[in-house]
C-alpha positions as CSV (number, residue, x, y, z in Angstrom):
1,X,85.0,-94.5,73.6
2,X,81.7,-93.4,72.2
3,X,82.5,-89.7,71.3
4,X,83.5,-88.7,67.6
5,X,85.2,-85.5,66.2
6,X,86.8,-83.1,68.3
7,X,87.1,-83.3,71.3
8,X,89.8,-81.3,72.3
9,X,90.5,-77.8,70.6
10,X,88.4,-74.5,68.9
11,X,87.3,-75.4,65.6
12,X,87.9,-72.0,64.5
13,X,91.7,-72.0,66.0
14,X,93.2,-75.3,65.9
15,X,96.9,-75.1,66.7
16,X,98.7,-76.8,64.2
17,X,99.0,-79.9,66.4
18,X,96.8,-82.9,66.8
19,X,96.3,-86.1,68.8
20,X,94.2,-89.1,66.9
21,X,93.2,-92.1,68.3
22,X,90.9,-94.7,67.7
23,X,89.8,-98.0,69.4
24,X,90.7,-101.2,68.0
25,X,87.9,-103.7,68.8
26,X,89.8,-106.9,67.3
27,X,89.6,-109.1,70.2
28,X,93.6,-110.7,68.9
29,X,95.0,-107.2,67.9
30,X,93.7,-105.4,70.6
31,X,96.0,-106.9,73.2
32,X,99.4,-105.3,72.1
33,X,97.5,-102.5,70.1
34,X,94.0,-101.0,71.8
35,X,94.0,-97.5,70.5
36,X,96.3,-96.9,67.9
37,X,96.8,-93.1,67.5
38,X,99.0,-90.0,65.8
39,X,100.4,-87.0,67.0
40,X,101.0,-84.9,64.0
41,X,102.0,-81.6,64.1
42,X,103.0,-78.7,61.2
43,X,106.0,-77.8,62.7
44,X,108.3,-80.6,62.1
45,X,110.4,-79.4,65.2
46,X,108.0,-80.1,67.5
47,X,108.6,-83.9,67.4
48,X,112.0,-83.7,66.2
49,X,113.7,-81.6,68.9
50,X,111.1,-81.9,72.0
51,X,110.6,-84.9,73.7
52,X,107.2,-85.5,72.4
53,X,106.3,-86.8,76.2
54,X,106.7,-82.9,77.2
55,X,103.1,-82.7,74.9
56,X,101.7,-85.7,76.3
57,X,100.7,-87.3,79.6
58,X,103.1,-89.1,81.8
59,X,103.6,-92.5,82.0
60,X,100.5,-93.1,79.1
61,X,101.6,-93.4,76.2
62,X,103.6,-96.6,74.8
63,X,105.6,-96.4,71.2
64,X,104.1,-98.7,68.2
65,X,104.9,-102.2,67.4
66,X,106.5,-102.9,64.5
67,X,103.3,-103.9,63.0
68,X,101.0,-100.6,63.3
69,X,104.3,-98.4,62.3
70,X,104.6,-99.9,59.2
71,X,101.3,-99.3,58.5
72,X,100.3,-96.2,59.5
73,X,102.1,-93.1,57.0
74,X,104.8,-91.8,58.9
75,X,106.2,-89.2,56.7
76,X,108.6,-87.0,57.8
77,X,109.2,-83.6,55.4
78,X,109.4,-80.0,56.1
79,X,105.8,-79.3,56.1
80,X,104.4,-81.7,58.7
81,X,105.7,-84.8,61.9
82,X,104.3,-87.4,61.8
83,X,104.5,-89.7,65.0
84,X,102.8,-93.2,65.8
85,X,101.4,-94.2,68.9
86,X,99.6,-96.7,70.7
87,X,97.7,-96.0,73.8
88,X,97.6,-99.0,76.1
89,X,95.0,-97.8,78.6
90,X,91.5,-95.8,78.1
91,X,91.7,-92.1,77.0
92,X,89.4,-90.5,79.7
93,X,89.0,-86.7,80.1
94,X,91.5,-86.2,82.2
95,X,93.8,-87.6,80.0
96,X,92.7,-85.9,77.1
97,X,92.9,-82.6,78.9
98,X,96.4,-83.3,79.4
99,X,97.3,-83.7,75.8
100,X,98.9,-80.2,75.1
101,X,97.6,-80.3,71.7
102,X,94.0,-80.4,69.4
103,X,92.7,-83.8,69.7
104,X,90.5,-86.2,67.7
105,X,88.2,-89.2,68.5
106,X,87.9,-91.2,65.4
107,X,85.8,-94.1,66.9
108,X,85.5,-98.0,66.9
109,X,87.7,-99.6,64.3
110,X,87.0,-103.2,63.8
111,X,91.4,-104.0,62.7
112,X,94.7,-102.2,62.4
113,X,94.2,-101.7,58.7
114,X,91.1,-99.9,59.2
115,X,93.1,-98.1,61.9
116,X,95.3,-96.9,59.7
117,X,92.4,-95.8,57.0
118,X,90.7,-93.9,59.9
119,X,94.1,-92.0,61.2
120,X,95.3,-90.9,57.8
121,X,92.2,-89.4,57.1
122,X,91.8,-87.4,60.1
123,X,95.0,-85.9,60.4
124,X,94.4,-84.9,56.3
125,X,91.1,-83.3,57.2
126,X,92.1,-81.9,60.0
127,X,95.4,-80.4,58.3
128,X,93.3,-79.0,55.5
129,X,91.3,-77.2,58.1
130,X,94.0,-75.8,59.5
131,X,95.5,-74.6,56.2
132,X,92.3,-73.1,55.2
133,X,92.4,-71.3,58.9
134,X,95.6,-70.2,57.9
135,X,94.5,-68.3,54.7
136,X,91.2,-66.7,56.4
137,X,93.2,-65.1,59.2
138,X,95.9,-63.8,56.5
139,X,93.0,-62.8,54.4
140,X,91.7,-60.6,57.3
141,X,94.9,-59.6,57.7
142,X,94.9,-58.4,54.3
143,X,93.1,-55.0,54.9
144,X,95.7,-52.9,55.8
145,X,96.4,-53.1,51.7
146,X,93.5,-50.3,51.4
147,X,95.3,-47.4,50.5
148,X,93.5,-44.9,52.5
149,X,93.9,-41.5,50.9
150,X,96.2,-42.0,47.9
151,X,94.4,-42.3,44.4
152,X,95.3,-43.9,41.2
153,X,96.2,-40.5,39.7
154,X,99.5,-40.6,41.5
155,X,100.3,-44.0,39.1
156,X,101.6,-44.2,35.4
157,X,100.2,-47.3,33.5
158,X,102.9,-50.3,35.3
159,X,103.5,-48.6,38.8
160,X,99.3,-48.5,38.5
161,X,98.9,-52.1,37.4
162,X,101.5,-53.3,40.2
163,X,99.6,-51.1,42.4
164,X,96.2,-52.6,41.9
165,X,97.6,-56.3,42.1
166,X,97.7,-56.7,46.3
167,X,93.7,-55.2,46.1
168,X,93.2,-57.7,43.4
169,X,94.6,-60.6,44.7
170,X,93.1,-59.9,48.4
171,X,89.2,-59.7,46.8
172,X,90.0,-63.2,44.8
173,X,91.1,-64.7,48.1
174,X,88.1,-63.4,50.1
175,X,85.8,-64.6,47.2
176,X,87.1,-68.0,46.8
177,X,87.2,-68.5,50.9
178,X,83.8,-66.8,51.2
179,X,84.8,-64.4,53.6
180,X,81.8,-61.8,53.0
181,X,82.6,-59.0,55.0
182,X,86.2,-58.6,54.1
183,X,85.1,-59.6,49.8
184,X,83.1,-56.2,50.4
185,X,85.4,-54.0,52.4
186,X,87.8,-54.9,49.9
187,X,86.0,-54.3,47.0
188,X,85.2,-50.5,48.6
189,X,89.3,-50.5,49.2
190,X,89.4,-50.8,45.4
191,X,86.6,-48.3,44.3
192,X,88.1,-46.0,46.6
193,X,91.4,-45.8,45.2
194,X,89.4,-45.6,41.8
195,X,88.2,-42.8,42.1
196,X,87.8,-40.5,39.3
197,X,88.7,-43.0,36.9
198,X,87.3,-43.0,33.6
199,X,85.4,-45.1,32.2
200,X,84.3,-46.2,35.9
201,X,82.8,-49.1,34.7
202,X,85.8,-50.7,33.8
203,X,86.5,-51.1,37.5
204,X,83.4,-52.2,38.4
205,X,83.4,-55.0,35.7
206,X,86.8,-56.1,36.9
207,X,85.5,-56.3,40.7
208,X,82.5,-58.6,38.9
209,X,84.5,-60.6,37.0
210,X,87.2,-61.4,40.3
211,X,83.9,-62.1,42.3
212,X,82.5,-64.8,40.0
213,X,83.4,-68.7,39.0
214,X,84.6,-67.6,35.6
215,X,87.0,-70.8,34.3
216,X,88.8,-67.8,32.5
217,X,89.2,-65.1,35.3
218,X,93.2,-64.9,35.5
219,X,93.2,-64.3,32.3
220,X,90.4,-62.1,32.8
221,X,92.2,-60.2,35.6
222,X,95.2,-59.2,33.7
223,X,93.1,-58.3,30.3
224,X,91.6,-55.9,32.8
225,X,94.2,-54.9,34.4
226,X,96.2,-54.1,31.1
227,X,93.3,-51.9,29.8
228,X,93.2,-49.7,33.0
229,X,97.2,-49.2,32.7
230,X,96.6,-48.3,28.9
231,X,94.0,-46.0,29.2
232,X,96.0,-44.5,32.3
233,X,99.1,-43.9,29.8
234,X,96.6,-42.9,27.3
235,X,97.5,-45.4,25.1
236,X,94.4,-45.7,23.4
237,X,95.6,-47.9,20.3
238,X,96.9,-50.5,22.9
239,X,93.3,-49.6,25.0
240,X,92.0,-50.7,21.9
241,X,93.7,-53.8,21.3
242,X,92.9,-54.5,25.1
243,X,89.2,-54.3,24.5
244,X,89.1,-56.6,21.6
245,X,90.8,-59.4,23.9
246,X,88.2,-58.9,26.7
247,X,85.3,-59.0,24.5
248,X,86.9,-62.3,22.9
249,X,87.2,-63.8,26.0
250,X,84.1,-62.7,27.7
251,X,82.0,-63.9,24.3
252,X,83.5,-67.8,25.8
253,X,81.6,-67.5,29.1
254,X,77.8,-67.2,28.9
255,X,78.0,-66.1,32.5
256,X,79.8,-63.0,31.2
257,X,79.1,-62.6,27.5
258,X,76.5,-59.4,29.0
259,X,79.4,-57.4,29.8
260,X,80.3,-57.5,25.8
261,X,77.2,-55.3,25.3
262,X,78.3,-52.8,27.6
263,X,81.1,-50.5,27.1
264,X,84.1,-52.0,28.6
């Protein structure tokens, strides 16, 4: 078994299921345990109400010794199934292709303990991929949150605030995950339903300061998003007291302090 990574699966759609194996190359352990392996899965019903044969070839697969279960993490919770395996023959393509799941090579591993290293850290990375999958395909899914022909105007000061938050949130998401086209699209969404608001550059220096790595930018958010409900109840003492905040808090980033010379 020369291959490592995937080598079973779209990258850029796992399923939420995975086989793991690797080759034990230790001439005394590899008798009773020659590929040691996981299936792990994010829906914990999976392995607890299916036969988890039904995923897997026929006939291939043998359960764990006592020795590799107790060391490989077999947690079972509501977020993931974990399930220990050893494979007792080679894992060839047709094999693999049987697997009704993702699966992962992991390579050579020269004892059970390294066995266990290897596994565990697999089926993390791989779950943290999938997670991260997860959150770009709600992100895109996010769009429909654009308010297409309505305008702040219709909003007093809190309905406008709660308003704003989905937009908000959705343009912090795309930033943090990178996700370029729908940071932008998202950032029009907002302008959009901004329209006619005065000072404008209030908006834009809240789209800024939600598109950059400011330690302070929850706080940020809501400082912002306080001032715009003020100044849309025409609260200007409150505006006011608003402004102060945000120039106190931009003066502690240098990455921002520029904004503190323009009129918030």
């Amino acid at each position: 078994m020369s291959t490592i990574g995937l080598v079973k699966g779209n990258p850029n759609d796992l399923l939420g299921r995975v086989f793991i194996y690797v080759e034990n190359i230790d001439r005394d352990e590899r008798k009773t345990v020659k590929y040691p392996a996981l299936f792990v899965s994010v829906d914990p019903r999976e392995v607890k109400e299916y036969d988890i044969y039904k995923l897997l070839p026929e006939n291939f697969l043998e359960r764990v010794g006592e020795y590799i279960k107790n060391k490989i993490d077999t947690r079972k919770d509501s977020h993931v199934r974990i399930q220990p395996f050893y494979v007792s023959t080679a894992l060839d393509s047709f094999h693999v292709k049987k697997i009704a799941a993702d699966v992962i090579a992991g390579g050579k591993v020269i004892n059970c303990d390294m066995a266990e290293t290897v596994l565990n850290s697999l089926y993390t990375v791989y779950l943290s991929n999938y997670s991260t999958q997860m959150i770009r395909n709600r992100i895109r899914g996010f769009n429909h949150v654009n308010y297409a022909g309505d305008n702040y105007k219709n909003y007093k000061g809190k309905e406008l605030k709660e308003k704003l938050k989905p937009l908000i949130y959705e343009l912090m998401y795309c930033f943090e995950f990178d996700d370029k086209i729908a940071e932008s699209q998202t950032a029009i969404n907002i302008t959009n339903f901004m329209k006619g608001f005065e000072p404008s550059e209030i908006v834009d220096h809240l789209i800024y300061v939600v598109t950059e790595n400011s330690p302070n930018k929850n706080r940020l958010t809501d400082l912002y998003l306080g001032l715009i409900g003020s100044i849309r109840d025409e609260d200007y003492l409150d505006a006011a007291k608003k402004q102060r905040e945000l120039k106190r808090s931009l003066s502690r980033s240098r990455q921002l302090e520029f904004l503190v010379r323009q009129n918030i």
